[in-house]
C-alpha positions in Angstrom: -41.1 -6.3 -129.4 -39.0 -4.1 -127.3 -35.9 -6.4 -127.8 -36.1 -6.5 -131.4 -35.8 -2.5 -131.7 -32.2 -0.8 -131.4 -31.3 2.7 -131.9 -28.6 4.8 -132.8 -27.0 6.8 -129.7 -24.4 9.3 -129.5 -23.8 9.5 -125.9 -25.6 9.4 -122.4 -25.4 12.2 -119.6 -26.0 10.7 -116.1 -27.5 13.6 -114.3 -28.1 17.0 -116.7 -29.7 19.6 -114.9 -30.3 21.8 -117.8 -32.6 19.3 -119.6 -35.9 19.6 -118.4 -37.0 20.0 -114.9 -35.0 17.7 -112.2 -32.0 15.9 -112.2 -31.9 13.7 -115.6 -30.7 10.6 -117.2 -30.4 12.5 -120.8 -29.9 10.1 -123.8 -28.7 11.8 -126.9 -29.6 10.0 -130.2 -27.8 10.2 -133.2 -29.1 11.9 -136.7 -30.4 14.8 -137.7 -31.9 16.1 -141.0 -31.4 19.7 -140.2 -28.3 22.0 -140.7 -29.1 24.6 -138.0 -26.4 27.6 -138.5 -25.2 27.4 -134.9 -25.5 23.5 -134.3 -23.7 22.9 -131.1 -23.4 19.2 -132.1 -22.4 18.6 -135.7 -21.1 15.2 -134.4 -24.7 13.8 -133.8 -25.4 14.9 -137.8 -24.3 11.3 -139.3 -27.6 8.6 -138.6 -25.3 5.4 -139.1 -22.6 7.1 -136.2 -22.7 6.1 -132.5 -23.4 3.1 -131.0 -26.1 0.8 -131.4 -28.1 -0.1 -128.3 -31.6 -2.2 -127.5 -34.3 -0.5 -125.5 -33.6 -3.0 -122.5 -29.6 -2.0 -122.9 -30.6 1.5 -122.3 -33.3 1.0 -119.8 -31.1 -0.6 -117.2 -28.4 1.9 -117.7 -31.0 4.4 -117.1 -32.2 2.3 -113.8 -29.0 2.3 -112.2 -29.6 6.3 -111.5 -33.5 6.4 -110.5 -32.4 7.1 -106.9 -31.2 10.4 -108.1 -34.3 11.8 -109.7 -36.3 13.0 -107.0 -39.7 13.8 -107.6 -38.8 16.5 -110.3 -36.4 14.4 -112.2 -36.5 11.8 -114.9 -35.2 10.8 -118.6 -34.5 13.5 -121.8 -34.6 11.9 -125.0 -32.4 14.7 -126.8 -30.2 14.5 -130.3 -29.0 14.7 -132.7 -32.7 14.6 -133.5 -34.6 12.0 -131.4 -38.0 12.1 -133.8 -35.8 10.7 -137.2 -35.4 7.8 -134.8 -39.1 7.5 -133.6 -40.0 3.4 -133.4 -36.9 3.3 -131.0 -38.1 6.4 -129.1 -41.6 5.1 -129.1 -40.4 1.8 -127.2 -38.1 3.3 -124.9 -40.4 5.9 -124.1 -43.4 3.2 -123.4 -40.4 1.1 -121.2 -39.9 3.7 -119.1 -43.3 4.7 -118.7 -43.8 1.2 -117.4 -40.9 1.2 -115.1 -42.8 4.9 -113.6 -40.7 7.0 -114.8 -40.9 10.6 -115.8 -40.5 11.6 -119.8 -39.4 14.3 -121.6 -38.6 14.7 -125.2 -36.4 17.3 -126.7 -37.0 17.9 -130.2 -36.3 20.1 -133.1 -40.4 19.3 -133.9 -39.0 17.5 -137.4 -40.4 14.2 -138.1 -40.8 11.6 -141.3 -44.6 12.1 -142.3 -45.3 8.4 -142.9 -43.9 7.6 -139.2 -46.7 10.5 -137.9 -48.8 7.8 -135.9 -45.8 6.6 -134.3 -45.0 9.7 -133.5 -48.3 10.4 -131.6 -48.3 7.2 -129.8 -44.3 8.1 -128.4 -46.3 11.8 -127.5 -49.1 9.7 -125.4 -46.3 8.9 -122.9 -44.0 12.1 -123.1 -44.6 13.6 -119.9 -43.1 17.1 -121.4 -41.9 18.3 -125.3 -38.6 20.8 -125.1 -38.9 22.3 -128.7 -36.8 24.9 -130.2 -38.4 27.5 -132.5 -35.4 28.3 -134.3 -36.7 31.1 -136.6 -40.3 32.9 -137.4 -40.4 32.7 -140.7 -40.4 30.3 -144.1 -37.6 31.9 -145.4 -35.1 31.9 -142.4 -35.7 28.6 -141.2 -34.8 27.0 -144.3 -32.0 29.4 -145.1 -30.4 29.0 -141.7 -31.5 24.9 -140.5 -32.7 23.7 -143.8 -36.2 23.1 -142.6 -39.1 24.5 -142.1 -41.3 25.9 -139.8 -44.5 25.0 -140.5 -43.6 21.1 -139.9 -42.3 22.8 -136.7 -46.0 24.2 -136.4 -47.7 20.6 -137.3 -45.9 18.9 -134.7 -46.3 21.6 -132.1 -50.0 20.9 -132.9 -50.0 17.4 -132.1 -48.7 17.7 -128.3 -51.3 20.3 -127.9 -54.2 18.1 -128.9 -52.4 15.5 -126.6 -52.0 17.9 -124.0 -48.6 17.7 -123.7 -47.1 20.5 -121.3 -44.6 22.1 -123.8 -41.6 24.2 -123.3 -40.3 26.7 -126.4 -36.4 27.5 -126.2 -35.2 29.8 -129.1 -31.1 30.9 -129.3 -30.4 34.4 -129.3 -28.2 34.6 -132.3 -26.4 38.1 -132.7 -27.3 40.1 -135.7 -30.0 36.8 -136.6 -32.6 36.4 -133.5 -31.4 39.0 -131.1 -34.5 41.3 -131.9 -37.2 42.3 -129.6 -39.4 42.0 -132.7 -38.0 39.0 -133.4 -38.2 37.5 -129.7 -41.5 38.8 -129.9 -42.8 36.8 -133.1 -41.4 34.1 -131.4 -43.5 34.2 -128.3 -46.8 35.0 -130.4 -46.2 31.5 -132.5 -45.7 29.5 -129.2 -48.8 31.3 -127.6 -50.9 29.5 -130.4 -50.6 26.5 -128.5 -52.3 26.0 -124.8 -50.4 23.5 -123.9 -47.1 26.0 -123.8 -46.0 26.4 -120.3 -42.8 27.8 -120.5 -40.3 30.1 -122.9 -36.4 29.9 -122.5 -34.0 32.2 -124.2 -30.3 30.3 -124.7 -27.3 32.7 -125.8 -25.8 31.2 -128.7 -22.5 30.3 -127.7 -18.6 29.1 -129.7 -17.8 26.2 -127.4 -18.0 24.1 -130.2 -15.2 25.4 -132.9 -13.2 22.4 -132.0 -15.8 20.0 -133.2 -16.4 21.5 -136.0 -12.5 21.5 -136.5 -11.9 18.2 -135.5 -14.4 16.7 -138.2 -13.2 19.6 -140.6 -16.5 21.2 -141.2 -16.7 25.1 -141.9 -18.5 26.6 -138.7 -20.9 29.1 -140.5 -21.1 31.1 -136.9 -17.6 31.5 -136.7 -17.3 35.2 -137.2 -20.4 35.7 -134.7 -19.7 37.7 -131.3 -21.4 35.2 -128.7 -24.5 36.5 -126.8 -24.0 38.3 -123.9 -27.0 37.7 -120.8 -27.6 41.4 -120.4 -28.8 40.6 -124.1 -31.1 37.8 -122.8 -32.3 39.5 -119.5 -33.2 42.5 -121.7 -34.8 40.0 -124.3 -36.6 38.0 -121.2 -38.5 41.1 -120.7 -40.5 40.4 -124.2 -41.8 37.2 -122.6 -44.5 37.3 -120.2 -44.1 36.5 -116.7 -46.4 33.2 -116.5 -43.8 31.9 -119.3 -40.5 32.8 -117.9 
């Protein structure tokens, strides 16, 4: 069945450090449904860009740097939005399960409802869910990604009845998210689930202007000041210290 699935990919990473715990193969999908404010990436957006591959295509490309995972490491499904592709992730994921190696998914927790069963069979061999919890409320989440947080909820709910060791990353956004009360929200919504395991804080950052320029697409963030860490160190303290 494998062969007869292909996805969409952007571009591969050979060995990202900042992608879940190890040294890791990271795979970047192409597609995404959401508009986040500060998308680092608007050149994943388009579904029908990148390069089509098979499951097999990518799982030997993915073989060739095993040696370099160590016990930690292993491979980040990542976007774009990897979930709007979810029969190819769901194949891959179960290839390289077989081939004993180590999962992780990172997701924006935004999924197609009628593909929800696939969905829950890809999370039965995800070894660990990266999930951003861009906003804590209705309004701002669809104001500032165009989507909403209680599908964000609903899927954060599935890898805890899985039991799925989860990790919440939230960007500090100046004048938007860089609140304690704010931070603080956030860390109550992910404390709903026992599964969490750790919170990261990620200062929004400009590096990608020149995309947005290149593709010419307004950069709604533009005008921002980027986040400085003595911003995140004093936001870290909102988070306890089992989470950090």
């Amino acid at each position: 069945m494998e062969g007869n699935i292909t996805g969409r990919i952007h571009s591969f990473q050979s060995l990202g450090a900042v992608d879940g715990p190890g040294l890791r193969f990271v795979i970047f999908l192409q597609g995404c449904p959401l508009r986040c404010m500060y998308c680092h990436n608007p050149d994943t957006w388009n579904k029908s860009g990148g390069t089509e591959y098979t499951v097999e295509e990518v799982v030997a490309k993915v073989l060739r740097y095993c040696t370099y995972f160590g016990n930690d490491g292993g491979v980040t499904v990542s976007g774009g939005e990897a979930l709007l592709q979810a029969p190819f992730v769901n194949a891959l994921l179960h290839a390289l399960k077989a081939e004993g190696i180590n999962t992780c998914l990172d997701t924006s927790g935004v999924f197609v409802s009628s593909e929800e069963n696939t969905v829950l069979d890809l999370l039965s061999v995800t070894d660990l869910v990266i999930c951003d919890i861009k906003f804590t409320n209705e309004k701002d989440y669809l104001s500032y990604t165009k989507g909403s947080l209680s599908a964000v909820l609903e899927f954060l709910s599935h890898t805890q009845a899985l039991s799925v060791p989860l990790w919440v990353r939230h960007v500090v956004v100046p004048g938007y998210t860089d609140t304690e009360e704010e931070v603080r929200a956030m860390v109550s919504l992910a404390q709903r689930f026992d599964n969490l395991r750790r919170i990261e804080l990620l200062p929004f950052r400009k590096l990608c202007i020149t995309k947005y320029e290149a593709l010419g697409i307004h950069f709604p963030c533009a005008d921002i000041p980027e986040c400085e860490e003595t911003t995140i160190a004093r936001l870290t303290q909102c988070i306890p210290e089992s989470l950090r």
